[in-house]
N, C-alpha and C positions, 0 to 999 in steps of 0.2 A: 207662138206656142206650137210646139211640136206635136205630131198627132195624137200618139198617147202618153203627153204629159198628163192629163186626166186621170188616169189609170196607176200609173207612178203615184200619183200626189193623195191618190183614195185607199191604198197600200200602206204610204208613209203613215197617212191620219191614224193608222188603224192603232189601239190598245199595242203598248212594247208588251206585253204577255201574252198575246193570241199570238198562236203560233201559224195557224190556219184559215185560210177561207175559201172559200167554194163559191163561185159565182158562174151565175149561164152568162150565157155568151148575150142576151137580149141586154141582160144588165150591164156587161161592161160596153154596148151598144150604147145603153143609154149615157153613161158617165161618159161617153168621147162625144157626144151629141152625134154621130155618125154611124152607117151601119162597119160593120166587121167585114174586110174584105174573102171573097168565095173560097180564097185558099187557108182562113180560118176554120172552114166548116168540111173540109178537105182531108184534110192533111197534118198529121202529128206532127210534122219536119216542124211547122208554121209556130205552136207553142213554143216545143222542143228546141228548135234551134239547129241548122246542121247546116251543109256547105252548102246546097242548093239553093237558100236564101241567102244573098251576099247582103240585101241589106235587111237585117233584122234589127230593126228600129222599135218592134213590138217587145220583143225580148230585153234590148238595155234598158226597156225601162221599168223593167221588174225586176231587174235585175241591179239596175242601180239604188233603187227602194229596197234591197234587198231578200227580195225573195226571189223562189224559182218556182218553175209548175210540179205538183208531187201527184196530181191524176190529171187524166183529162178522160174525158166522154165524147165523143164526136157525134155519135149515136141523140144521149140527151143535151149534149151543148153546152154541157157544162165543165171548170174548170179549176181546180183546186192547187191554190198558193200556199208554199211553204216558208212561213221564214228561215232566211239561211243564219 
């Protein structure tokens, strides 16, 4: 099981007509059974995506569930999914 296959798979469950969710960071802690590593709590590259992280294994997996991030909070920790 890939790390955030949890996260993917709690995305797919979700209602095809919610377009949105908004989750802290505690919570998607808790669905990986593991904390979030320090450059989540950092760093917008880390949600966002960009060259700096060569492996963003956090991202295909929301990405392959179909959504993407449409806010994010760094500040209160939390992180709001779009479906695409």
């Amino acid at each position: 099981m890939a790390k955030y296959d949890a996260l993917r798979a709690y995305l797919e469950g979700l209602p095809g007509g919610q377009k949105r969710v908004t989750l802290g960071f505690g919570r998607i802690e808790h669905l990986l059974g593991e904390p979030l590593p320090p450059s989540a709590f950092k760093y917008e590259a880390w949600w966002l995506g960009s060259r700096t992280w060569r492996d963003q294994v956090q991202v295909q997996a929301w990405e392959s569930a179909g959504w993407t991030v449409d806010e994010l909070d760094l500040h209160l920790h939390t992180v709001t999914f779009r479906r695409r």
